[in-house]
C-alpha positions as CSV (number, residue, x, y, z in Angstrom):
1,X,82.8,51.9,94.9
2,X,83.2,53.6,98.3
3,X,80.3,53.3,100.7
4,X,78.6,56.1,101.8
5,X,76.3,56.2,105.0
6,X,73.4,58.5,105.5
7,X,71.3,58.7,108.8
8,X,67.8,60.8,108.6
9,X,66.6,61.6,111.7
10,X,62.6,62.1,112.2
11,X,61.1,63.7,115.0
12,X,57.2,62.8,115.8
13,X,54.9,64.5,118.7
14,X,51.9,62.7,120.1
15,X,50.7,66.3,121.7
16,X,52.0,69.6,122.0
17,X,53.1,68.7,125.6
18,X,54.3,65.4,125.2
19,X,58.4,64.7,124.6
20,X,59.2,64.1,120.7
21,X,60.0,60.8,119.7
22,X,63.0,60.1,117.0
23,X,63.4,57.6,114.8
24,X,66.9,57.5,113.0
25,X,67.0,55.3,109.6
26,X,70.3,54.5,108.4
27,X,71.1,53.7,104.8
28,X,74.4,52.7,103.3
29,X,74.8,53.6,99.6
30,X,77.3,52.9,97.3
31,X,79.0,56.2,95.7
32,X,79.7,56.2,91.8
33,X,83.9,56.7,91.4
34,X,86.3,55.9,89.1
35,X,88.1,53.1,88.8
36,X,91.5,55.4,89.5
37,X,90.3,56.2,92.7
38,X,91.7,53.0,94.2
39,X,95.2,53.5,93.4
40,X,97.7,54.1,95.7
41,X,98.5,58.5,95.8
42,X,101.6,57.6,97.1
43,X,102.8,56.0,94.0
44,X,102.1,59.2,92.1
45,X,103.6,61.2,94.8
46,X,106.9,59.4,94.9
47,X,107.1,60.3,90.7
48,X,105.9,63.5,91.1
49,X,108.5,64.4,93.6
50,X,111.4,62.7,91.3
51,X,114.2,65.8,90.4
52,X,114.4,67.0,86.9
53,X,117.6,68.4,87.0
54,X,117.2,72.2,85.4
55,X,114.4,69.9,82.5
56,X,111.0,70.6,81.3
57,X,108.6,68.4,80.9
58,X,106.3,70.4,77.7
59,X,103.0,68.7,76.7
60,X,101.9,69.5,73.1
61,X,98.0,69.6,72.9
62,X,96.0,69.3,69.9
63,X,92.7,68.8,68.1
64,X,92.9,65.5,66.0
65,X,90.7,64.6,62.8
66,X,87.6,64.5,64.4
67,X,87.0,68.2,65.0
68,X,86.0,67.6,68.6
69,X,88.6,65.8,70.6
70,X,92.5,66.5,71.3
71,X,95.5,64.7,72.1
72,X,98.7,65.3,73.1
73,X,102.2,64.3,73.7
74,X,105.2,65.2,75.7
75,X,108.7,66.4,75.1
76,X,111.8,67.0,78.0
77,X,113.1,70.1,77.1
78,X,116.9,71.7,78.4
79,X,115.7,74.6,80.1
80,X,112.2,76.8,80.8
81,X,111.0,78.6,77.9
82,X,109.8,81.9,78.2
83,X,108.0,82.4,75.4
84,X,105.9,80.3,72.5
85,X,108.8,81.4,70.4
86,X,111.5,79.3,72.6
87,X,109.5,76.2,71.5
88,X,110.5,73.7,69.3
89,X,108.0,73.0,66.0
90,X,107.3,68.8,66.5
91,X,105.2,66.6,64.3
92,X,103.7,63.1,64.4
93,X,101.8,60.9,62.8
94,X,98.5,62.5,61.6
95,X,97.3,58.1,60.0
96,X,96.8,57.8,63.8
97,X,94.6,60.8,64.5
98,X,92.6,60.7,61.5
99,X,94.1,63.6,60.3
100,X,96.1,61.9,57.1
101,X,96.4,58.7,55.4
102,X,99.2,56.6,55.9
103,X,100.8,56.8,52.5
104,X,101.8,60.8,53.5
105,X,101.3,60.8,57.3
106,X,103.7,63.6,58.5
107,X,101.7,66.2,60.3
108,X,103.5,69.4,62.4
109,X,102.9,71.0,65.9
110,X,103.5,74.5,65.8
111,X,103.4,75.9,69.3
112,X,100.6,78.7,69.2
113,X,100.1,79.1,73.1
114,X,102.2,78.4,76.3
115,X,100.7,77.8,80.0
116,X,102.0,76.7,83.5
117,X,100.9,73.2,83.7
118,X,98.9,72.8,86.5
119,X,99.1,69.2,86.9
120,X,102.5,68.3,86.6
121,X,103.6,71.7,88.4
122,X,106.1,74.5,87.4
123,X,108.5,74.5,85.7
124,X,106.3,72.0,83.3
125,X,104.8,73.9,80.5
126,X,101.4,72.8,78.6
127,X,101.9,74.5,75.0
128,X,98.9,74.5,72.6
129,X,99.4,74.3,69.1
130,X,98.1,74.4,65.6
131,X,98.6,71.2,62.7
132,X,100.1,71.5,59.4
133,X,100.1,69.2,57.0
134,X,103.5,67.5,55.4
135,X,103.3,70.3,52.8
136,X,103.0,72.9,55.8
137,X,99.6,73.9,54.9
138,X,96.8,74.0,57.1
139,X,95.0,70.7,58.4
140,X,91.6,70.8,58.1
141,X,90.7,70.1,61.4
142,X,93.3,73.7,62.5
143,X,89.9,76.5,63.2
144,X,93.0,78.3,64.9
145,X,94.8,79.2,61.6
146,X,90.9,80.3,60.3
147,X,90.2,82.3,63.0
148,X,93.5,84.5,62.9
149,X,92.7,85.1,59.3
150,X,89.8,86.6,60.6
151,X,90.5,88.3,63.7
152,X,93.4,90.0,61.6
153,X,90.6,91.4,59.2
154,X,89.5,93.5,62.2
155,X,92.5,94.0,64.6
156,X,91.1,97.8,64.9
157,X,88.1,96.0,66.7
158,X,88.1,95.3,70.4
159,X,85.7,92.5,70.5
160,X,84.4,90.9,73.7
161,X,84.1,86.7,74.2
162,X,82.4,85.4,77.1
163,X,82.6,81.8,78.4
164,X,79.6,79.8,79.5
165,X,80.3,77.6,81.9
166,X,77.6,74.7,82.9
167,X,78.2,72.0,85.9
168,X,76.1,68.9,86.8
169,X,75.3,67.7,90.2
170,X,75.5,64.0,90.5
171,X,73.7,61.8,93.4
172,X,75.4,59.1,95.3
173,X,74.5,56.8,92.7
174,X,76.2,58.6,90.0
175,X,73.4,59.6,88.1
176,X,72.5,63.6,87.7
177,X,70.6,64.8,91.3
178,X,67.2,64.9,90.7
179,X,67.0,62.6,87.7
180,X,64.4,59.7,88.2
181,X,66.4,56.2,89.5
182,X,65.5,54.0,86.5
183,X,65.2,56.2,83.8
184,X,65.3,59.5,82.2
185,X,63.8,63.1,83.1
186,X,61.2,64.2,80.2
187,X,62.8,66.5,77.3
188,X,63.7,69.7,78.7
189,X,62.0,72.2,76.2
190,X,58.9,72.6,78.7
191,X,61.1,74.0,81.7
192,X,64.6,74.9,80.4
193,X,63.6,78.4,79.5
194,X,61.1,79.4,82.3
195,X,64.1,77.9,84.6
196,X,66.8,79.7,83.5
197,X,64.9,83.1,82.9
198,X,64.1,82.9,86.6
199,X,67.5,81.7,87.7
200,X,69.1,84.3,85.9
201,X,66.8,87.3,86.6
């Protein structure tokens, strides 16, 4: 928790002739962080800054059993890729993702999209990828391999997808700015609309 001073300054007058008079409060409040924030960046920057010697450092991401959250893992590879097709297929254990039993657990990573990785810098890739199961079909959890089916139904379309994005503003005390301190707002179906009507208009 990192400390966080604030100093309000008021200003009173007696009469419209007379000098104001200020009053500063000072409060010291303690700012919400993560526990991560108290490690040393040096540390990190000494690895960071280690050679790889021509190698790649590719991260396969994924979406596990539950529908909803992804994982990932990393490979060193010999040289850059240029292309998804340069990348390796790679599998893992699906028993530990909830994405098979353990009695037939072999699951595959096939390499469906390839970005610069933006935390671990260039040449480092981060490659997105779609699940089979040990018989190579489809997981259950793969909405990439169902969507292509689709899209490929109408590849004479030119259809349009739009991203929503939606940020929250938190207070020094970690809570979401404007929320009450011990508690909860009311539900929001009285003023979301109106709001964002107005703020969009």
């Amino acid at each position: 928790m990192w400390p966080l001073r604030l100093t309000t300054s008021i200003s009173c007058f007696s009469s419209p002739f007379s000098a104001p008079l200020s009053t500063s409060l000072s409060q010291t409040y303690k700012m919400a962080t993560s526990a991560s924030a108290n490690l040393s960046k040096i540390v990190k920057k000494n690895y960071m800054e280690l050679p790889q010697d021509g190698k790649v450092q590719a991260m396969y991401i994924w979406i596990d059993g539950t529908g909803e959250s992804v994982r990932c893992k990393t490979r060193t590879l010999d040289k850059e890729p240029k292309a998804v097709s340069d990348l390796p297929e790679w599998n893992f254990d699906g028993s530990s993702t909830y994405q098979s039993e353990g009695s037939n657990s072999d699951m595959y990573l096939i390499p469906s999209a390839m970005f610069r990785d933006p935390f671990r810098k260039d040449p480092n890739k981060l490659i997105l990828c779609e699940v089979l199961k040990y018989n190579r079909k489809p997981a259950e959890s793969n909405l990439r391999n169902s969507c292509q089916n689709i899209m490929s139904m109408v590849s004479d379309e030119n259809p349009w997808f739009g991203m929503e994005q939606e940020y929250t503003l938190l207070g020094t005390d970690g809570h979401p700015f404007g929320w009450p301190s011990n508690g909860f707002p009311g539900p929001q179906g009285a003023v979301y609309l109106p709001h964002y009507i107005s703020f969009r208009s």
